[in-house]
Each structure stands twice: as C-alpha cells, then as structure tokens.
N, CA, C and O atoms as a Tripos MOL2 file, in Angstrom:
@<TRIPOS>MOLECULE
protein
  244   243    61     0     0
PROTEIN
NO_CHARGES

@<TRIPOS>ATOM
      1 N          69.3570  144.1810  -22.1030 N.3       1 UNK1
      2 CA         70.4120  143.1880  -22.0910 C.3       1 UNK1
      3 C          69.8290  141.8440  -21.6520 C.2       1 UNK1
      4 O          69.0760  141.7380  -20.6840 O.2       1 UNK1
      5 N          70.1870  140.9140  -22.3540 N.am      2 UNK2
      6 CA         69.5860  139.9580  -22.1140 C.3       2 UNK2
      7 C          70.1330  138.5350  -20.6370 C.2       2 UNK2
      8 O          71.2880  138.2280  -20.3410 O.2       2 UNK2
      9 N          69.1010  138.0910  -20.1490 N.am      3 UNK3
     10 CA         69.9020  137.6110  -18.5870 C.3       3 UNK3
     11 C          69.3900  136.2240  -18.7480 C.2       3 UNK3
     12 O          68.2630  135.7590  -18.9210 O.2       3 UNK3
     13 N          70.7490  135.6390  -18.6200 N.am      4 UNK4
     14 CA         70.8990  133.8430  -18.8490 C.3       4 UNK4
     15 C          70.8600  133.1170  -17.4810 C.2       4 UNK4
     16 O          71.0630  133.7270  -16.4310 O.2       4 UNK4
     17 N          70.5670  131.6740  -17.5360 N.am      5 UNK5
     18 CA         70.6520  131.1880  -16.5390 C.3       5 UNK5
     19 C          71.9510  130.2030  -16.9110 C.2       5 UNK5
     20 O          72.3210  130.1140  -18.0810 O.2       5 UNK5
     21 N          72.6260  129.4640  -15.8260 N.am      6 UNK6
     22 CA         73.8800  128.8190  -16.2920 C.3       6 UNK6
     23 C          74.0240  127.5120  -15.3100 C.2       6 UNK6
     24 O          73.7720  127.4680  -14.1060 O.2       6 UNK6
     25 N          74.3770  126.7310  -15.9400 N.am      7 UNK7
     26 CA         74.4410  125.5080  -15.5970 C.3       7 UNK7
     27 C          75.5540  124.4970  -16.0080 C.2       7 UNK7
     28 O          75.9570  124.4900  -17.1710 O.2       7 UNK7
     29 N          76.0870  123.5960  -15.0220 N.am      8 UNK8
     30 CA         77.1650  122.8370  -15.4090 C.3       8 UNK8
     31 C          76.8950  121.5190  -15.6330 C.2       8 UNK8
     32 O          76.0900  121.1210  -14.7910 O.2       8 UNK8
     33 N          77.2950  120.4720  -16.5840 N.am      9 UNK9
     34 CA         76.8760  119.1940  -16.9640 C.3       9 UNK9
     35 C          78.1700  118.4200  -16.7350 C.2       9 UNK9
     36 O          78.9970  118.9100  -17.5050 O.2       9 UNK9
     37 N          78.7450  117.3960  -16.0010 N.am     10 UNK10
     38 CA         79.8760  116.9440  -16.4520 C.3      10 UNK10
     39 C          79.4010  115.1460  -16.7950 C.2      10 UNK10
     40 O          78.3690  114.6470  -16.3470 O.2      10 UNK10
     41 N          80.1460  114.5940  -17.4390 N.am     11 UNK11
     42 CA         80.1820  113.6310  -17.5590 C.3      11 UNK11
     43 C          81.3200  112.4490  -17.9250 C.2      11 UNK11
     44 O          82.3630  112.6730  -18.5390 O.2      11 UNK11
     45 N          80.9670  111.3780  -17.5080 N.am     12 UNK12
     46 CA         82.1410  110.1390  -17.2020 C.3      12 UNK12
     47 C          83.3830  109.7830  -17.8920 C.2      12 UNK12
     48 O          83.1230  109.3610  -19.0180 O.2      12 UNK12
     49 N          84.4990  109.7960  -17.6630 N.am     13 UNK13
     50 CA         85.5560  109.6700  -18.4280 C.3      13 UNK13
     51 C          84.9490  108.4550  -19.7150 C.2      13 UNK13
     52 O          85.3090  108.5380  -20.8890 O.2      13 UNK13
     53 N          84.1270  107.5310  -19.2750 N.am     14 UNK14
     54 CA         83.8500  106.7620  -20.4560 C.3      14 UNK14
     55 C          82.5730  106.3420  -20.9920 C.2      14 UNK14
     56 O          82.1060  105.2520  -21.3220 O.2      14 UNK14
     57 N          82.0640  107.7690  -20.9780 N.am     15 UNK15
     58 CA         80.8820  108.2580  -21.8600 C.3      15 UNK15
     59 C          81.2910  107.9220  -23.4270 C.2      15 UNK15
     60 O          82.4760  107.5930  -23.4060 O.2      15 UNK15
     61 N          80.7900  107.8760  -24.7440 N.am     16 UNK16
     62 CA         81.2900  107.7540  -25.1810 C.3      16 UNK16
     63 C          80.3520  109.4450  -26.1460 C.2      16 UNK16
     64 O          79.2950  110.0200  -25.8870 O.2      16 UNK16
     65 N          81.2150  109.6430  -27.0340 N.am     17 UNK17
     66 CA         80.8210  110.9560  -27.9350 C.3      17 UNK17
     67 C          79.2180  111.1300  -28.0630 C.2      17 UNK17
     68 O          78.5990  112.1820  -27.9050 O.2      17 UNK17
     69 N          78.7160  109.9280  -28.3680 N.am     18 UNK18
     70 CA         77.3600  109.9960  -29.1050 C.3      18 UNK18
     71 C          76.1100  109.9480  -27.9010 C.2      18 UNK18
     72 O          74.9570  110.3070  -28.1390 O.2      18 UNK18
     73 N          76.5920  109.4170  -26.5340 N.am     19 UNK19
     74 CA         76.1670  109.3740  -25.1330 C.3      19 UNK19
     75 C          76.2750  111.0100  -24.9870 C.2      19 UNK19
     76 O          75.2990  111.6650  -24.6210 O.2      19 UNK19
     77 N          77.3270  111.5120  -25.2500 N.am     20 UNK20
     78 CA         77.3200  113.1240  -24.6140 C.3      20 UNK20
     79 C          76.5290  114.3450  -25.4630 C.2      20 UNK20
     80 O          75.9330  115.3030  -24.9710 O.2      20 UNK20
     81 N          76.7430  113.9490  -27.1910 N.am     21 UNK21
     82 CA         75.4770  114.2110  -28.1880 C.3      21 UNK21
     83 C          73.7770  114.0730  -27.7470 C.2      21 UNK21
     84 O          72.7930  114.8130  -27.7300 O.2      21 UNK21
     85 N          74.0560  112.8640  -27.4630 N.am     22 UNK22
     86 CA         72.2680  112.7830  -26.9410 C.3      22 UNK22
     87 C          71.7980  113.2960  -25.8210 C.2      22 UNK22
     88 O          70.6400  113.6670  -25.6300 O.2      22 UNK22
     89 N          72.9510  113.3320  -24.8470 N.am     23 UNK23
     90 CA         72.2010  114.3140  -23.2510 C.3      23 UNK23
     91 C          72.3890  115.4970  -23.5260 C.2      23 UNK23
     92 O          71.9780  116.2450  -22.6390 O.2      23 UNK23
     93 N          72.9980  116.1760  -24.6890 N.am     24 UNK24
     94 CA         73.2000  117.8170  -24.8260 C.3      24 UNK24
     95 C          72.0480  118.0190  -25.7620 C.2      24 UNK24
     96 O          71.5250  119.1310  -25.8420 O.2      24 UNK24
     97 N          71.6450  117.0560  -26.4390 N.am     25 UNK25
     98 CA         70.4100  117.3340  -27.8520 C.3      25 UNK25
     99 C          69.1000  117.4030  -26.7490 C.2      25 UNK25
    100 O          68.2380  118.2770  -26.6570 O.2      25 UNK25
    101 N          69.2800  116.1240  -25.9300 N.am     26 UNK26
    102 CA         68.0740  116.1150  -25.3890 C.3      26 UNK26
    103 C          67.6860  117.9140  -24.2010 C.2      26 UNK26
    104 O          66.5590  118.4090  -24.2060 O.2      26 UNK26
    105 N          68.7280  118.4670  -23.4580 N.am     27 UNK27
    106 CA         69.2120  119.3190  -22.9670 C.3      27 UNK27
    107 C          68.4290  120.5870  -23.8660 C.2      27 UNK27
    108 O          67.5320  121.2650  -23.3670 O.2      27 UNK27
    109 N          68.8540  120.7470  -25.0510 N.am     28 UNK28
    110 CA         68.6110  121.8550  -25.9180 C.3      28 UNK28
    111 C          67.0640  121.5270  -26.1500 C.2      28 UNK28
    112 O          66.3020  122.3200  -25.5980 O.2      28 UNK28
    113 N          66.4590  120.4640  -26.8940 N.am     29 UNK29
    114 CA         65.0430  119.9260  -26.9680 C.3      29 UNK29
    115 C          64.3680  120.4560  -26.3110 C.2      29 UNK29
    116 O          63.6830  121.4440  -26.5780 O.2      29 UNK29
    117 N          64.4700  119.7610  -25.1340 N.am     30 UNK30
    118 CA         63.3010  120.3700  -23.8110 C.3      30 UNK30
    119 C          63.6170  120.8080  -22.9610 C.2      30 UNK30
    120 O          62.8300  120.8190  -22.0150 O.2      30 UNK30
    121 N          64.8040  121.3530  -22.8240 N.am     31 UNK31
    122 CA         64.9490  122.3880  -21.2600 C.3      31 UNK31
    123 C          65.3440  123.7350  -21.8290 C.2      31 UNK31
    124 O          65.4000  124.7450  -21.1270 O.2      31 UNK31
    125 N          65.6890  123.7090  -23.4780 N.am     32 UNK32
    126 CA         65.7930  125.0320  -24.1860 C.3      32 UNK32
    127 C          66.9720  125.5370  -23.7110 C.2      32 UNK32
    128 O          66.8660  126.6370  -23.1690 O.2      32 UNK32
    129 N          68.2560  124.9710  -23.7640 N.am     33 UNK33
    130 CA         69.3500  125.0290  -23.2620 C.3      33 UNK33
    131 C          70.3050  125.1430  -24.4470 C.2      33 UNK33
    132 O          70.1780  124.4550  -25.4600 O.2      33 UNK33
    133 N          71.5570  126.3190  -24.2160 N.am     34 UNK34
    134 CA         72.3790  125.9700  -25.4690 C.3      34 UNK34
    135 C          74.2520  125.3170  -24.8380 C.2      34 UNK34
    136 O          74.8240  125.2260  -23.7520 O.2      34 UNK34
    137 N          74.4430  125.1420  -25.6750 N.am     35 UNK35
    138 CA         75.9560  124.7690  -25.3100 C.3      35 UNK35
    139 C          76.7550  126.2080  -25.4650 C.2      35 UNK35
    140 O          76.7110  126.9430  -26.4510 O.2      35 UNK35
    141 N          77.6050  126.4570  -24.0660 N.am     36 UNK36
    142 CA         78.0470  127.5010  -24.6090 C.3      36 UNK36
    143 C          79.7250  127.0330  -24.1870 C.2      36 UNK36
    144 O          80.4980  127.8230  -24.7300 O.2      36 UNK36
    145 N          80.2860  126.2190  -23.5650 N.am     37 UNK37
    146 CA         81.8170  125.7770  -23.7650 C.3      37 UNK37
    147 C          81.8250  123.7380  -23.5080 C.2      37 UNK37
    148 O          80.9610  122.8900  -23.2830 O.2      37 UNK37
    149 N          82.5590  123.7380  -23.6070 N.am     38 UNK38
    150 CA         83.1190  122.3630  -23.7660 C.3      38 UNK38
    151 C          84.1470  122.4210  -23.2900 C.2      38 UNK38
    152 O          84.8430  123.3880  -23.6000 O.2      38 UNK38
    153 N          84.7740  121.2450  -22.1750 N.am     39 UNK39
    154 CA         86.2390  121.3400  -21.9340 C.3      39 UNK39
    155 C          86.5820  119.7910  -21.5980 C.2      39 UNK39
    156 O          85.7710  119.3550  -20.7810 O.2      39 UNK39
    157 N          87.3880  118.9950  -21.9280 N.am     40 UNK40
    158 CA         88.1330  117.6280  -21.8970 C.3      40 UNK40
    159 C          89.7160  118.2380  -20.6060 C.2      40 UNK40
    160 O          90.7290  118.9130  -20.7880 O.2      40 UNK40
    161 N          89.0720  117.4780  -19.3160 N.am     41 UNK41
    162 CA         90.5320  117.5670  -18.3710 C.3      41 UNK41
    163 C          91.1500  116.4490  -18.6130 C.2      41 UNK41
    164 O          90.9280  115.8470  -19.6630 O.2      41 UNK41
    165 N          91.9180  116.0410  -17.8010 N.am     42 UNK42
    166 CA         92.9390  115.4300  -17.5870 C.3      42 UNK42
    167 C          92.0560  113.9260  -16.7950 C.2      42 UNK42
    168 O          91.2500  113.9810  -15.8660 O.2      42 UNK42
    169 N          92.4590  112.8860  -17.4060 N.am     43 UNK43
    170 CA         91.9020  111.7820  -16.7140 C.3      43 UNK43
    171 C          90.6170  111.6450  -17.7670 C.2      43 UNK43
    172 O          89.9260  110.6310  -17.6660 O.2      43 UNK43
    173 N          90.3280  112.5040  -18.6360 N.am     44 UNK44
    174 CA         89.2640  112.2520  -19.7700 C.3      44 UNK44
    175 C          87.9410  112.6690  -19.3650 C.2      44 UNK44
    176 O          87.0500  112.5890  -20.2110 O.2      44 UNK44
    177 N          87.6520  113.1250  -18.1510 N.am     45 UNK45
    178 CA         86.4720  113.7640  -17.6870 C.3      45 UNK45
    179 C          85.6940  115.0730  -18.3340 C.2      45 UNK45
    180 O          86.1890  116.1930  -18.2100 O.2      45 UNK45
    181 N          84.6180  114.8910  -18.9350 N.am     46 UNK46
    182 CA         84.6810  116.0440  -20.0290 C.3      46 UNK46
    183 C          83.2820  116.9900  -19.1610 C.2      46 UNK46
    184 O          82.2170  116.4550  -18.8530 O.2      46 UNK46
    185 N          83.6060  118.3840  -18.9090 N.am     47 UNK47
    186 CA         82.3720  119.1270  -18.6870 C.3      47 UNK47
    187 C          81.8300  119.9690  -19.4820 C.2      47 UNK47
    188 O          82.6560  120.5330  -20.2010 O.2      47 UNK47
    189 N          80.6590  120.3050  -19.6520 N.am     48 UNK48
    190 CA         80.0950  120.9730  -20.9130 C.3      48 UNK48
    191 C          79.5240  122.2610  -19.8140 C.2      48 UNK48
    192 O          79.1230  121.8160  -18.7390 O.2      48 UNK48
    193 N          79.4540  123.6720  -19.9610 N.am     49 UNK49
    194 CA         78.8600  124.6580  -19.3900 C.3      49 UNK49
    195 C          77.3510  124.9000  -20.6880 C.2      49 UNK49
    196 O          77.3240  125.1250  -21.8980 O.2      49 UNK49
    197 N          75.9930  124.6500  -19.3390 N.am     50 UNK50
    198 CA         74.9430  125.2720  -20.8980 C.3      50 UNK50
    199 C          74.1610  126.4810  -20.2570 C.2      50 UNK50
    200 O          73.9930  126.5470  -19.0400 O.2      50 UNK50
    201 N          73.7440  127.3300  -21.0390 N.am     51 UNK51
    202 CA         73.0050  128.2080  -20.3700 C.3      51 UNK51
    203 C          71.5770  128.2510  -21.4190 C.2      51 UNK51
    204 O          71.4800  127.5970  -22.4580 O.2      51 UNK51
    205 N          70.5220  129.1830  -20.8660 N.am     52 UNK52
    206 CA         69.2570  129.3800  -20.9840 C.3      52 UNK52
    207 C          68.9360  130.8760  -20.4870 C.2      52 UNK52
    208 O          69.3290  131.4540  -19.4740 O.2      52 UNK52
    209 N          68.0070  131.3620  -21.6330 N.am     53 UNK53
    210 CA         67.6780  132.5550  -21.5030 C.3      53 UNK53
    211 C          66.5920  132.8250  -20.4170 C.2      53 UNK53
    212 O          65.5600  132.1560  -20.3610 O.2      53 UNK53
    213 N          66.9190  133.9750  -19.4480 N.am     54 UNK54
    214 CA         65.5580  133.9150  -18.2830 C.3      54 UNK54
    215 C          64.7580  135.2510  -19.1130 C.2      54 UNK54
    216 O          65.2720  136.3310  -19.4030 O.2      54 UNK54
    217 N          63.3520  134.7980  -19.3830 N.am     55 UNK55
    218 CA         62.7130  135.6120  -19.5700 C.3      55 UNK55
    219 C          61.7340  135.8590  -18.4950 C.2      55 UNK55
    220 O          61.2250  135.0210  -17.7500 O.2      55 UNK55
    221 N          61.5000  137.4370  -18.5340 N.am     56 UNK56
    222 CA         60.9740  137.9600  -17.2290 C.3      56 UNK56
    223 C          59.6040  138.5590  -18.0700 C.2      56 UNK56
    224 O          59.3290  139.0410  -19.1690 O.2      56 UNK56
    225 N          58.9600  138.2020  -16.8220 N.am     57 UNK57
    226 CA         57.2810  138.9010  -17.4720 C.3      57 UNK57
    227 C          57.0160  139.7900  -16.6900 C.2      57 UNK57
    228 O          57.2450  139.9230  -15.4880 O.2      57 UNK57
    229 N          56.3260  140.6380  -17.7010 N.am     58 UNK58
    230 CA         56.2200  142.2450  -16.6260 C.3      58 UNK58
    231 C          54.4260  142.3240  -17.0030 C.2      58 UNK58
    232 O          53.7900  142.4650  -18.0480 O.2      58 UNK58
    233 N          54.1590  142.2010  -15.9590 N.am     59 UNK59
    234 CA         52.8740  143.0380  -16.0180 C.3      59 UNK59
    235 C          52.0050  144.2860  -16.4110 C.2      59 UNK59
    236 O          52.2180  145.3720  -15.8710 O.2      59 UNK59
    237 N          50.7880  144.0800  -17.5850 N.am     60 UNK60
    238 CA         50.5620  145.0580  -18.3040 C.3      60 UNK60
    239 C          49.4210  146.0590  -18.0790 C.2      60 UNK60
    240 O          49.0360  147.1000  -18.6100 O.2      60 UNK60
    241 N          48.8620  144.8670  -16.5170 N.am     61 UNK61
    242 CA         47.7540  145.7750  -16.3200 C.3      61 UNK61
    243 C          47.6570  145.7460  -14.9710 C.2      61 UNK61
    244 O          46.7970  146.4170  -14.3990 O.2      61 UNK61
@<TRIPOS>BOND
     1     1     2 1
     2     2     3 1
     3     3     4 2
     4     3     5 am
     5     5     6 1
     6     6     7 1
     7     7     8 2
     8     7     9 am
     9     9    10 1
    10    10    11 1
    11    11    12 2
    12    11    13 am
    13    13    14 1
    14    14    15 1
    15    15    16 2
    16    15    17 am
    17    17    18 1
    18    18    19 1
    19    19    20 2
    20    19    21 am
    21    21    22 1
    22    22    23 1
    23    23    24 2
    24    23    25 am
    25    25    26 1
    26    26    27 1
    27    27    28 2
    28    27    29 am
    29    29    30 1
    30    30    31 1
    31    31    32 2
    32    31    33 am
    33    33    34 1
    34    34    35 1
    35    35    36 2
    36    35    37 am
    37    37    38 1
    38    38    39 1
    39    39    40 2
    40    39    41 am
    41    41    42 1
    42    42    43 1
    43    43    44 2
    44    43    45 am
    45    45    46 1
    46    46    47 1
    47    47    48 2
    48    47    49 am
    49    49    50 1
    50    50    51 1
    51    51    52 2
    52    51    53 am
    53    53    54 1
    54    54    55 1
    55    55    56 2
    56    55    57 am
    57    57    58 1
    58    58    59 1
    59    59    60 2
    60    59    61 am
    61    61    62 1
    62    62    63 1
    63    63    64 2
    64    63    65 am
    65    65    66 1
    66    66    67 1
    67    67    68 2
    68    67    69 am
    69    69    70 1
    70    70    71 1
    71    71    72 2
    72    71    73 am
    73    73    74 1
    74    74    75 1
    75    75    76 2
    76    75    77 am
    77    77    78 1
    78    78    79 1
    79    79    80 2
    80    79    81 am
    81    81    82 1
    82    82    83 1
    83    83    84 2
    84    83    85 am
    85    85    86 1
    86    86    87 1
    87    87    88 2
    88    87    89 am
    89    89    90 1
    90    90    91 1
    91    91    92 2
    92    91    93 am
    93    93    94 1
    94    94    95 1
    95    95    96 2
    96    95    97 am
    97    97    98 1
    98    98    99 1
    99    99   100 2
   100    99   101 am
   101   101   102 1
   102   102   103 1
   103   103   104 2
   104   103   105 am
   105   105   106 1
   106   106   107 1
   107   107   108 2
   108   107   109 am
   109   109   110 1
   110   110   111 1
   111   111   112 2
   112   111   113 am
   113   113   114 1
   114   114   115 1
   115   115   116 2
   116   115   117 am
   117   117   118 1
   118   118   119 1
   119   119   120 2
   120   119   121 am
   121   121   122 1
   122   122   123 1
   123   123   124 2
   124   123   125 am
   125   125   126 1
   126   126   127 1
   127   127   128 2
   128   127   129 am
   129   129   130 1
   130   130   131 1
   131   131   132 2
   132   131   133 am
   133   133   134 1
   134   134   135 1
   135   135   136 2
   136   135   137 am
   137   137   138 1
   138   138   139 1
   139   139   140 2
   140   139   141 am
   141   141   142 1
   142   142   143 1
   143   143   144 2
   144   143   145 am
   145   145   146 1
   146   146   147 1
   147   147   148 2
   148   147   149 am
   149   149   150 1
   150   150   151 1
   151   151   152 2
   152   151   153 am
   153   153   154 1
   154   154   155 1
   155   155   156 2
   156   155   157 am
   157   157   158 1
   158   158   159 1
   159   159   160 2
   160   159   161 am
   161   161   162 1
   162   162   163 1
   163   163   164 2
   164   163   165 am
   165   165   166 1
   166   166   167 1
   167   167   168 2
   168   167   169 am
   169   169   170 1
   170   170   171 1
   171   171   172 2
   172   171   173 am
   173   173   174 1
   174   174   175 1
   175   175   176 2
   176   175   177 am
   177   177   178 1
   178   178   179 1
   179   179   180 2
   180   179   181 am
   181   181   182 1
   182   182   183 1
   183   183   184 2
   184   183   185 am
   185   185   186 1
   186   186   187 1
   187   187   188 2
   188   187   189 am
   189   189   190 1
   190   190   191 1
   191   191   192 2
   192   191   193 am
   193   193   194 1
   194   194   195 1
   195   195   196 2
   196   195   197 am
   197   197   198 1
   198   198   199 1
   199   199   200 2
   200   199   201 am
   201   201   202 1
   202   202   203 1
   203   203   204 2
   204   203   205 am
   205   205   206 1
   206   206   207 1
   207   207   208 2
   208   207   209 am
   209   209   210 1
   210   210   211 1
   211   211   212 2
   212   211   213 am
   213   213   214 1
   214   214   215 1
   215   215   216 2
   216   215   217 am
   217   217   218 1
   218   218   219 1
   219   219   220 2
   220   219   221 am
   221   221   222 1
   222   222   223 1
   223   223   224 2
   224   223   225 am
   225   225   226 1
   226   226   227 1
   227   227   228 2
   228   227   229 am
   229   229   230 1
   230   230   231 1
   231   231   232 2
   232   231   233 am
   233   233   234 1
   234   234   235 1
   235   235   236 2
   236   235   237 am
   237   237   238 1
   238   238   239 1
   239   239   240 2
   240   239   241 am
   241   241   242 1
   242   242   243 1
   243   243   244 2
@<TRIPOS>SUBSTRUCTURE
     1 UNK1         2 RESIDUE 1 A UNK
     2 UNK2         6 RESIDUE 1 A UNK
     3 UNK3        10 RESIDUE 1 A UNK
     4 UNK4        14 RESIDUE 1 A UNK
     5 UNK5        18 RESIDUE 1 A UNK
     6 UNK6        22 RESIDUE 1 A UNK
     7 UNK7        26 RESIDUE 1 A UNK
     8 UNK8        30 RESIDUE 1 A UNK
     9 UNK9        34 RESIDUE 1 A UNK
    10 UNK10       38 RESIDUE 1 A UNK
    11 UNK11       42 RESIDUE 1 A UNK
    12 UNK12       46 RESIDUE 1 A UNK
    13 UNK13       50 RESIDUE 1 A UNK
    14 UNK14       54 RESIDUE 1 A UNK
    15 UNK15       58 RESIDUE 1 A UNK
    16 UNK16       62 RESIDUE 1 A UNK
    17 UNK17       66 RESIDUE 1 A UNK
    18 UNK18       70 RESIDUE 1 A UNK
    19 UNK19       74 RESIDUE 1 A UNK
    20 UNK20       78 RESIDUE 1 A UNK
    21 UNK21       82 RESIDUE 1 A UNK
    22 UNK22       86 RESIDUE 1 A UNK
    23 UNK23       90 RESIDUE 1 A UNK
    24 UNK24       94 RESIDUE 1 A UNK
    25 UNK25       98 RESIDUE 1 A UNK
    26 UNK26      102 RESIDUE 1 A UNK
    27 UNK27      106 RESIDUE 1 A UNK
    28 UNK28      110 RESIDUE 1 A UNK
    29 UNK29      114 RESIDUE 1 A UNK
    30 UNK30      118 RESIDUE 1 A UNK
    31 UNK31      122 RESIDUE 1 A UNK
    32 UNK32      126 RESIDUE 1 A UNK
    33 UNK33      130 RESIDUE 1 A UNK
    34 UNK34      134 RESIDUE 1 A UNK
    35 UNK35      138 RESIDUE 1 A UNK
    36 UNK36      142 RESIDUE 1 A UNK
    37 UNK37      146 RESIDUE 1 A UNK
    38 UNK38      150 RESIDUE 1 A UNK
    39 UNK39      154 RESIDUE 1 A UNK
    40 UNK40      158 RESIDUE 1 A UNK
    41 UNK41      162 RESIDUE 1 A UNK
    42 UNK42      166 RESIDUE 1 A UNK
    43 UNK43      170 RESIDUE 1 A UNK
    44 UNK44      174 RESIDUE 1 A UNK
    45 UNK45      178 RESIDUE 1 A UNK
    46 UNK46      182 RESIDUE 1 A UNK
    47 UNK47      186 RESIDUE 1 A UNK
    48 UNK48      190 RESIDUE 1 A UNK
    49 UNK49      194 RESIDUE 1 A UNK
    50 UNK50      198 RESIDUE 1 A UNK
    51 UNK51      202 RESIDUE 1 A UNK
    52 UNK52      206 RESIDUE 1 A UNK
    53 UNK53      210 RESIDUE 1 A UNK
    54 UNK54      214 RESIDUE 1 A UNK
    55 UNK55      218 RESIDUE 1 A UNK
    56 UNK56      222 RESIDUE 1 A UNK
    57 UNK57      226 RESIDUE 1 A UNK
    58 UNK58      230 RESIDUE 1 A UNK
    59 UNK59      234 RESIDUE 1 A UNK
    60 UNK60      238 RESIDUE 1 A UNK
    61 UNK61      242 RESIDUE 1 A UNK
C-alpha cells in the first residue's frame, strides 16, 4: 500500500488564478507533489491540500 506525505498550501483572498497555477505547477515540478483537493471559503481564501509519495528504501545487503 502505498504511503503519502500531506501538506497544506493556502493562499490570499487576492491571488489571482494564474498566481495559484504557477505555485501548484511549480509545487508538482520540483517537490513532485500532486493536487489532491481544492477548496474556496468564505471571504475568498482558497486552500489547496497536496500530497507526495514517501518512498522507503530497504536495504539489500
């Protein structure tokens, strides 16, 4: 079974779409992160949840 790591991103009621595109692209790029929800509250504050796969190394010798 596979074991994720999880992480929360929020950002500014007046971020604008393409600001929150580029810190989630850049996010996935190089920290190998995926988007796994999106949520818009109240007051326009939007948080994104991302997670990342933990791979574990086992020793062969």
């Amino acid at each position: 079974m596979a074991e994720y790591e999880y992480r929360t991103v929020t950002f500014r009621r007046d971020a604008s779409r393409g600001e929150i595109r580029q810190a989630l692209t850049d996010e996935a790029e190089y920290g190998h992160w995926e988007l796994t929800r999106m949520s818009l509250y109240w007051g326009g504050v939007r948080r994104a949840e991302i997670r990342r796969r933990v791979i574990r190394v086992t020793r062969t010798a």
